[in-house]
C-alpha positions as MATLAB code, in Angstrom:
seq = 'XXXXXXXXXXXXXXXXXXXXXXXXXXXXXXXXXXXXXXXXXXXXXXXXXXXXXXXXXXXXXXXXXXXXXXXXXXXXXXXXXXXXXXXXXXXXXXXXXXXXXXXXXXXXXX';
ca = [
     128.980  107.566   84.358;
     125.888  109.462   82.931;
     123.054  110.435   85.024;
     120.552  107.876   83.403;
     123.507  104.315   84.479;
     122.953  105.901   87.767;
     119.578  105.355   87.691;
     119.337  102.170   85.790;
     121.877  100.748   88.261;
     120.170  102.024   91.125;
     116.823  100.727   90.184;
     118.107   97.608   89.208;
     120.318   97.136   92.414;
     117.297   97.658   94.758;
     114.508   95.299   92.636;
     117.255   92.788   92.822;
     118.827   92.788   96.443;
     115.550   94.064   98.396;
     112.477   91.507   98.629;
     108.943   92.141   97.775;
     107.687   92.938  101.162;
     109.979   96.075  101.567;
     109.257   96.935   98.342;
     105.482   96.803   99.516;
     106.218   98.998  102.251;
     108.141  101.325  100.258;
     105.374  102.156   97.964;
     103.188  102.566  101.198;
     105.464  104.871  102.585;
     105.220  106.930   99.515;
     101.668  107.101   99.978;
     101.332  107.966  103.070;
     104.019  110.677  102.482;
     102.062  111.956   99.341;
      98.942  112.038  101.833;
     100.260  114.008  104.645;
     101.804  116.539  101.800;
      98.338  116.966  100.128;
      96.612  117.747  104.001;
      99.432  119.637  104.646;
      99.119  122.379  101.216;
      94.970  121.650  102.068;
      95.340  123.637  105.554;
      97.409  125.965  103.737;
      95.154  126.725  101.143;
      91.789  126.518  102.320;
      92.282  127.417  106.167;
      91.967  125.360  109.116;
      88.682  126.014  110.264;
      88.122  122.561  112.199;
      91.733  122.188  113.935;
      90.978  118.815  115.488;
      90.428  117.167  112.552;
      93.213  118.528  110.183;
      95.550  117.933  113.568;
      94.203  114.134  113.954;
      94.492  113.241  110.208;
      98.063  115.175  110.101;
      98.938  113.034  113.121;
      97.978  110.145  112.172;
      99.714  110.319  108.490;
     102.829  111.101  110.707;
     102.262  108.434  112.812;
     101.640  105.901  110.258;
     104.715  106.920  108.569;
     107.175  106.683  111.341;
     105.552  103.199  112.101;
     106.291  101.884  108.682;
     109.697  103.021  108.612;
     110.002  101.188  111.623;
     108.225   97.898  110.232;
     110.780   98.581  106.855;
     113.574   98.662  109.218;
     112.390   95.389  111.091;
     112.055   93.258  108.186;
     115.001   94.656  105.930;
     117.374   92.167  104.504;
     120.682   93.633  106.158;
     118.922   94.801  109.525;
     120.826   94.565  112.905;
     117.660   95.194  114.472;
     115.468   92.098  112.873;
     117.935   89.656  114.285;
     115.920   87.012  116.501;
     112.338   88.407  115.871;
     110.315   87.125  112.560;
     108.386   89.140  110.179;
     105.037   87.864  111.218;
     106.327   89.055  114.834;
     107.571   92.416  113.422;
     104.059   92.744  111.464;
     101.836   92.112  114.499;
     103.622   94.827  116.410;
     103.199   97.053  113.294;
      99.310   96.542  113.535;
      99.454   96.977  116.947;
     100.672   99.984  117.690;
      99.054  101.451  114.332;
      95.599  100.232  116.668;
      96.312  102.000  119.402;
      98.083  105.139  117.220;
      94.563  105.591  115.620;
      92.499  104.950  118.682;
      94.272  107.675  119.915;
      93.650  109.765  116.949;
      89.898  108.804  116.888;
      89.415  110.069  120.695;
      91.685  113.212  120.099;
      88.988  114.199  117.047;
      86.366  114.389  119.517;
];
């Protein structure tokens, strides 16, 4: 098998078994990993001169992440831990603790 069927097949496996809303979250994730890489070379780059808020918006990309992984693994076709709870359920504790995640973050910039 070349490189390229791997691909293909992958790619084709995943828009086929995997519904739209995990594929939604998936490109979210991406973004919000693309963010916190971006802040991340920023600091490096230009300095850090207000800590709070590079900390809070590093924090909070972090945050958001780890809560969408967790709302991915909720709502995945083949999860052991979506058994019993619905999506809408899974979603509303998504927004939830993303509310108080970025209250937090809000009070911690000052």
């Amino acid at each position: 098998m070349s490189q390229k069927s791997l691909v293909e097949e992958f790619r084709e496996n995943y828009f086929r078994n995997n519904p739209k809303t995990v594929q939604v979250c998936d490109v979210f994730l991406l973004y919000v990993l693309l963010t916190g890489i971006i802040q991340f070379v920023y600091c490096a780059l230009v300095g850090t001169f207000p800590f709070n808020s590079f900390l809070s918006g590093f924090i909070s990309t972090v945050g958001t992440f780890i809560l969408t992984v967790c709302l991915r693994i909720q709502i995945g076709p083949n999860s052991p831990f979506g058994k019993g709870r619905s999506n809408e359920r899974a979603f509303f504790d998504y927004i939830f603790a993303n509310l108080i995640l970025h209250l937090w973050v809000m009070n911690f910039m000052g």
